[in-house]
N, C-alpha and C positions, 0 to 999 in steps of 0.2 A: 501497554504491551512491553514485555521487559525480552530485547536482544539480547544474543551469544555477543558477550564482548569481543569476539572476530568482527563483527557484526559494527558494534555500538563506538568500538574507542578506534579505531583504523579507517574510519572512511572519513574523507575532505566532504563527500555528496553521496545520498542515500541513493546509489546508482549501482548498477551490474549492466556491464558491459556485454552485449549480446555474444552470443559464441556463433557466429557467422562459418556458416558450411566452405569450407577451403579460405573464405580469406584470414579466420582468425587463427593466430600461430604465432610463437614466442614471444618475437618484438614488441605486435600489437598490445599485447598481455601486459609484458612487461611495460609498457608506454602507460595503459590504462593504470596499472598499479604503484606506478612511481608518483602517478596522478591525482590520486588518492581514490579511484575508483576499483569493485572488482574489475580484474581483468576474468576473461572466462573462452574457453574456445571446446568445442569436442575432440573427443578423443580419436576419434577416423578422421581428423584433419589430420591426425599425423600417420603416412604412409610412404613404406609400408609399417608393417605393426613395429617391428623395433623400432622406428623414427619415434614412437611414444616414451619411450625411457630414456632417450634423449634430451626431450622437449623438458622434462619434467628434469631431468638431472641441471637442464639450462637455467630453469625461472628458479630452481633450489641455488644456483650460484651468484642471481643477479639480484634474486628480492630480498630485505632484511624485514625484522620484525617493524618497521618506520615505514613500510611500505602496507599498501590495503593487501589484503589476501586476495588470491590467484582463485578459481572454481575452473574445474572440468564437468562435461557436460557427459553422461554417460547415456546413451540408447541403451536402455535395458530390454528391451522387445525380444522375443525368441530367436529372431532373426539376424542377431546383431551374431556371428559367430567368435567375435573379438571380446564378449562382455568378461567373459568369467579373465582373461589374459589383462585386459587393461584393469577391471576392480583388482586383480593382484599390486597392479603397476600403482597404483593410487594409495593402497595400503601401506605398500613396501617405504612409499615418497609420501606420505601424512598428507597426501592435497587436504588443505584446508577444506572448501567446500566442493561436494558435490552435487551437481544438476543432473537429475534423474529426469528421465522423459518417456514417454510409450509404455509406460509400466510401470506399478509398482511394485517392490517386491522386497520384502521384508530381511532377507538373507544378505541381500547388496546394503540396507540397510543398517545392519547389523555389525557387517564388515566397515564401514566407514567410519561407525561408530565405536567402532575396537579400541581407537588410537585419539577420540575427540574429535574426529572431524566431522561438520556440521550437511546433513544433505537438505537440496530443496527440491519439491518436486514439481513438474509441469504439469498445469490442471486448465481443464476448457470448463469447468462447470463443478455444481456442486458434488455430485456423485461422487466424480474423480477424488474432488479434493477431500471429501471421507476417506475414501478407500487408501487415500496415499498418508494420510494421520493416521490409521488404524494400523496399515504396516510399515509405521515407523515413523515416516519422514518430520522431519526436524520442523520444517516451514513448506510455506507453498509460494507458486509461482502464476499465476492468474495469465495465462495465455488467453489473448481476447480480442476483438476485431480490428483488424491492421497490424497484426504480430505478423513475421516473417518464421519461417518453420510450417510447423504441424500448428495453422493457428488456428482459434476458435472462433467461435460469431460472435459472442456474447459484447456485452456492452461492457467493458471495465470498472464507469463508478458502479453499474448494474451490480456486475459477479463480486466485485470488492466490497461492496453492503451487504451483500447477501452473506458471504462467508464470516464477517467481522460479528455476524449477527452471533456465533458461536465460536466461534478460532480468534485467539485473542497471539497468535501466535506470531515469527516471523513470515510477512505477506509482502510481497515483491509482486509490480504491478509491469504486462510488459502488451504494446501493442500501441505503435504509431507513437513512440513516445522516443522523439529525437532531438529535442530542445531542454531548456532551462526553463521556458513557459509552460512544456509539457509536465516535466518533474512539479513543477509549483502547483497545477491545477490539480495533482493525484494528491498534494498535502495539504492542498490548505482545507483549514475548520472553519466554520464559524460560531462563533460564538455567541449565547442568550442571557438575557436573565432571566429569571421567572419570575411573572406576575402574578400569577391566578393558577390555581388548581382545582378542579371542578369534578368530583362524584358522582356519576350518575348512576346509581347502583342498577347492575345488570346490564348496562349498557357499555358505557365505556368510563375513561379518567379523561378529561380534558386537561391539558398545560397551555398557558397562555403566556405568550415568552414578549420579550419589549422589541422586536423587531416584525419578522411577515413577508408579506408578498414583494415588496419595495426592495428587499434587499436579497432576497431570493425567489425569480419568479419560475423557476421551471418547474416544481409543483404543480403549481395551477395551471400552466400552459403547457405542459409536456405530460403531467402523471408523473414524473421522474420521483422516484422511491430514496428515501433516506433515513438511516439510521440515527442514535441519539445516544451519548453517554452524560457522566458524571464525571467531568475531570479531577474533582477533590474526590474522587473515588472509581479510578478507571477501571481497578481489577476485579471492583465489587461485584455481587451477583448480581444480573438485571432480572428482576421477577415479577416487576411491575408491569401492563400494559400501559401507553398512554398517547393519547393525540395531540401532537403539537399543532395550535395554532398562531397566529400572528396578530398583533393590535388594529387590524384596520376595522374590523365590524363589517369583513366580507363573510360568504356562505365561502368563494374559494380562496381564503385566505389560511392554505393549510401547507405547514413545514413537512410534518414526519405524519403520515398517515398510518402505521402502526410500531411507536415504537416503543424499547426497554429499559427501563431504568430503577436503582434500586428503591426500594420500598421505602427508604425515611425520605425522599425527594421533597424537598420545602421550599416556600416562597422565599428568592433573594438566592436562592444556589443559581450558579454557574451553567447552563446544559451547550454542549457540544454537538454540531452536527459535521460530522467528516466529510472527505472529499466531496467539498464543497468548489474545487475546482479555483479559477478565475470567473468565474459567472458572478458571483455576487458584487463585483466591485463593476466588471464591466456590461452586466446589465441591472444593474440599479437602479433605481428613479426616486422620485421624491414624490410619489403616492402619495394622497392627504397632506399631502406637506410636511412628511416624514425625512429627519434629517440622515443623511447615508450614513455609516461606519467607517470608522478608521480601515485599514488597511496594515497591519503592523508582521515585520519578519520576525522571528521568534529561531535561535542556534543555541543547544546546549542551555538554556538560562536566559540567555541577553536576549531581549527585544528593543526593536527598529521601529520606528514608525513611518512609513515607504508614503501612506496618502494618510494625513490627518482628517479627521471627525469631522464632518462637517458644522457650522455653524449656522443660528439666527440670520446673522449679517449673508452670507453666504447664500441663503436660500433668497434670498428678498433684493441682493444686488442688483438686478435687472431689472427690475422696478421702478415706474418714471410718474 
């Protein structure tokens, strides 16, 4: 996925600070942004309408380029009688980004993008989020069960696989996510090798990866759906079908039940399964006497090793 460098070189933590109905307002903004997070609030928290060109003349005094960039959130909906007044006010003051919501609309669009600035839009589902890529929108915003607002039902890693399945774009991920554990479980991957690739003409491609159930079980115990790339080839097309499985010699010992990956896919590549959450570390087992995975943080390049690989010695310790 390749960010808007607003995006990619200005944030401390891949975060956007919610734009909360009346409490978020300058300060707040400005706090998040010195923080290294978007700061973000709407635009009808500042009343009446002049208090808007205010707010914005404020965070234009207090934030430098050293600071993450600021987003306003604009109600594009028919209803909003302040839209066409504040998209001036955002134009005239270059807000960095804008958060579109109730709508999409291609003209507001267009306007943001006059001057570079970046919009993202608020999507409950897949429909939405076509319709808001068609008329323009820069990235999307996956509103989804336990978001505050106009939120949706959907399941997060749900709507987040399902979109990634074709938007390789900026994807901002927002509902009940109010910790450091919560950000960590929407990024982490996990990672395969591949052992086996299996033909079965007319039917399917089997992949047989060096991990499974042991280390990722809510496949098999939940249904839970997951997507698949090529990290030495993330941008590549995926035109391949394929069914990831896992080494145990289960019937339910399945990772990814339909996924894509490109056509030269070979044994000893690298394959990727995203938001894979915190589940993999904290419900792992040692199934067949399968040894767990490292655990490692991964910033800009530099990786951590947070829980090391488990060992031989390790498995058989308790042992008497």
């Amino acid at each position: 996925m390749t960010l808007p460098p607003l995006l990619r070189d200005r944030l401390s933590l891949p975060l956007i600070g919610s734009p909360m109905f009346i409490i978020s307002q300058p300060d707040l903004v400005i706090a998040q942004c010195r923080s290294g997070i978007v700061g973000a609030f709407p635009s009808l928290n500042a009343r009446p309408s002049g208090m808007f060109e205010r707010w914005l003349q404020q965070l234009g005094e207090a934030l430098t380029e050293q600071d993450a960039p600021f987003a306003v959130n604009l109600i594009v909906h028919r209803t909003n009688t302040r839209l066409e007044e504040d998209l001036e006010l955002c134009v005239r003051y270059r807000v960095p980004i804008v958060i579109t919501s109730l709508g999409a609309r291609q003209e507001v669009n267009d306007a943001i993008h006059s001057y570079g600035g970046i919009v993202l839009h608020d999507i409950i589902n897949v429909v939405f989020a076509h319709k808001a890529l068609e008329k323009g929108a820069d990235g999307l915003i996956a509103v989804c069960t336990g978001a505050g607002g106009h939120a949706g039902t959907l399941s997060p890693f749900a709507l987040v696989q399902e979109i990634r399945q074709w938007f390789d774009g900026p994807l901002a991920l927002s509902g009940a996510i109010a910790t450091g554990r919560a950000i960590a479980a929407a990024a982490a991957v996990t990672l395969y090798r591949v052992g086996t690739i299996k033909d079965l003409e007319g039917i399917r491609t089997y992949v047989a990866v060096d991990g499974g159930m042991s280390d990722n079980p809510r496949p098999v115990l939940y249904g839970s759906g997951y997507e698949t790339f090529l990290p030495r080839a993330a941008a590549a097309e995926r035109a391949r079908s394929v069914r990831v499985v896992g080494k145990h010699c289960e019937s339910g010992d399945l990772l990814v039940r339909e996924g894509w990956v490109p056509n030269d896919l070979a044994v000893g590549d690298v394959l990727a399964t995203p938001v894979t959450g915190a589940y993999g570390h904290a419900m792992g087992s040692n199934y067949n006497h399968v040894l767990r995975p490292a655990v490692v943080f991964v910033v800009d390049g530099d990786a951590r090793t947070v829980v090391r690989r488990e060992t031989f010695e390790d498995l058989v310790r308790r042992e008497v």
